[in-house]
C-alpha positions in Angstrom: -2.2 -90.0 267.6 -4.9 -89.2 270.1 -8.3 -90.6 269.9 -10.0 -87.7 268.8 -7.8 -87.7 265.7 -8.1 -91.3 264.8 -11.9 -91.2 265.0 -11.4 -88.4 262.4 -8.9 -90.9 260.4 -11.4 -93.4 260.3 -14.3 -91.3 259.4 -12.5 -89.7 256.3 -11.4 -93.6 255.8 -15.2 -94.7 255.7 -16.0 -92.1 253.5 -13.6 -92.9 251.1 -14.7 -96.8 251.6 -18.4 -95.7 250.9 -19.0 -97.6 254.0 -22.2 -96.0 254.7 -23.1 -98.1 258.1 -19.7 -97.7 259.6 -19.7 -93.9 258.6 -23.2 -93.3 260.2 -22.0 -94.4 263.2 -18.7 -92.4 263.3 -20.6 -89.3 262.9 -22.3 -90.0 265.4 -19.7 -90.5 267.8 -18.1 -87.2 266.3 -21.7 -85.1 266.9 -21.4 -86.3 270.2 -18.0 -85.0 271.4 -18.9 -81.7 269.3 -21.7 -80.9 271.4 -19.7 -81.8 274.6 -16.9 -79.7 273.3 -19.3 -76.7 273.2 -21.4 -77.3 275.8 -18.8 -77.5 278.2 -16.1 -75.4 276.0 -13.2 -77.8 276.7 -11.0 -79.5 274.7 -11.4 -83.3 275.0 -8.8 -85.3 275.9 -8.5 -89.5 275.1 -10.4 -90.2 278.9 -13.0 -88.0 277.9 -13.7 -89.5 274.5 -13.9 -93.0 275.9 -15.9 -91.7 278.6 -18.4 -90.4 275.4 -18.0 -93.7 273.7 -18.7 -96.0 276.8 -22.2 -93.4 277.3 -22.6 -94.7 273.8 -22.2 -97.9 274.0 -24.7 -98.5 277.1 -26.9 -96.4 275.1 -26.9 -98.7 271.9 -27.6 -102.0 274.9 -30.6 -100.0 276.2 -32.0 -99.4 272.8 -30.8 -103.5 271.4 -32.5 -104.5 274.7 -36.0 -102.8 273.7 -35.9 -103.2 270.3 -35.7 -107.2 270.6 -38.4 -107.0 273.2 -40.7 -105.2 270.9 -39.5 -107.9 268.0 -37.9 -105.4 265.6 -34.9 -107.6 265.1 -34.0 -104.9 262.0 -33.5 -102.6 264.4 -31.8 -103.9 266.8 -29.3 -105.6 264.1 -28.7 -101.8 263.2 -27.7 -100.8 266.6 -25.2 -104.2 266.7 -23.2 -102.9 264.1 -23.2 -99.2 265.4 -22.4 -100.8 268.8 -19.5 -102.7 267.4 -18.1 -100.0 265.5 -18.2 -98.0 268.7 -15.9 -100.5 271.0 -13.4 -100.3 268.5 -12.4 -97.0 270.0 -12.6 -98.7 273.8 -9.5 -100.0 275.5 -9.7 -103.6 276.6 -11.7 -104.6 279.5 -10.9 -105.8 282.6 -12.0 -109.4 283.6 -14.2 -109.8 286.6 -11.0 -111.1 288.8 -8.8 -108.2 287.2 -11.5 -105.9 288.5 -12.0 -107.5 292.1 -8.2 -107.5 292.5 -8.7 -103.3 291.3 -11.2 -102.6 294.1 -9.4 -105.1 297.0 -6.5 -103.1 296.7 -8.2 -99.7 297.1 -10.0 -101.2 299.7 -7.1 -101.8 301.2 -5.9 -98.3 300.9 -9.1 -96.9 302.1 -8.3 -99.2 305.3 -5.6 -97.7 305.9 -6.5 -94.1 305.2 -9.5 -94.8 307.6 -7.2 -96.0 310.2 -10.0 -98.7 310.7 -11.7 -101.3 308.4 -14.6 -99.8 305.9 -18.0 -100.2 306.1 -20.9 -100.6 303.9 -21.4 -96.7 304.9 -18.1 -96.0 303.1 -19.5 -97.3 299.3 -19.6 -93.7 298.0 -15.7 -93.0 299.2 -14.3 -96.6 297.6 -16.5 -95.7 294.6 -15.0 -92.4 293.5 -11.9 -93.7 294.3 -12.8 -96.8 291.8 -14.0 -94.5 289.3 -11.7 -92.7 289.0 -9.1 -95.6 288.6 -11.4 -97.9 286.5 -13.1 -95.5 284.3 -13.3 -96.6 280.6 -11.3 -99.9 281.9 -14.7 -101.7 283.1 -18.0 -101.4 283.4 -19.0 -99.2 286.1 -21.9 -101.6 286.8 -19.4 -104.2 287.2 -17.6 -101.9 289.9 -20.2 -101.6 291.7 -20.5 -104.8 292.3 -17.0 -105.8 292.7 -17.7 -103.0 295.9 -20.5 -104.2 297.3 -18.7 -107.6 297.5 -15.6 -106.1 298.8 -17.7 -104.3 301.4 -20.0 -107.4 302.7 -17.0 -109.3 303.3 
């Protein structure tokens, strides 16, 4: 079963539970890969729904983050149970090591694809390629930095 199909699963399920918080938030998700879908008139695929969920996610952070400065702990509690009903549809995480192990090894094919060792000048090059193998698997934050410690080495 795809992703796009068990989010519908679920939201049906919700519905059927009454579960009005858990619902909210699936519908939410669901608005979300509508208006991609017509926006960019594809079809999504399981990458691009995690892709949609992780936006999601980083979005409810932001918003937890400001709400808690600006004391409205009600808030923010509302956007921790959203946010937890959202990772649900993430796959697991790579570890920090998992991911430095990730972006030593493409450094290593970069390397060797250079014909010379890379430079902090070649981020952008061992970033794509990180992205591309890493996305919805980590953080892309975390990347990042797993690069710019590969690179200074």
């Amino acid at each position: 079963m795809s992703l796009k199909a068990q989010i519908t699963e679920d939201m049906k399920a919700a519905m059927r539970a009454k579960d009005t918080e858990r619902l909210g938030a699936i519908r939410m998700l669901t608005a979300a890969m509508k208006q991609k879908e017509v926006d960019e008139r594809v079809e999504l695929d399981d990458a691009m729904v995690v892709a949609i969920v992780d936006k999601l996610v980083k979005q409810r952070k932001d918003s937890i983050a400001a709400f808690e400065q600006a004391s409205r702990q009600d808030l923010a509690d509302k956007e921790k149970a959203e946010m937890a009903v959202l990772q649900a549809y993430l796959p697991a995480r790579l570890s920090a090591e998992e991911v430095a192990a990730e972006v030593n090894g493409l450094l290593a094919a970069l390397d060797a694809e250079l014909g010379r060792a890379a430079t902090p000048a070649d981020m952008g090059k061992l970033m794509a390629a990180a992205k591309a193998q890493l996305a919805g698997k980590a953080e892309m934050a975390q990347v990042s930095a797993a690069v710019k410690a590969a690179l200074a080495r």
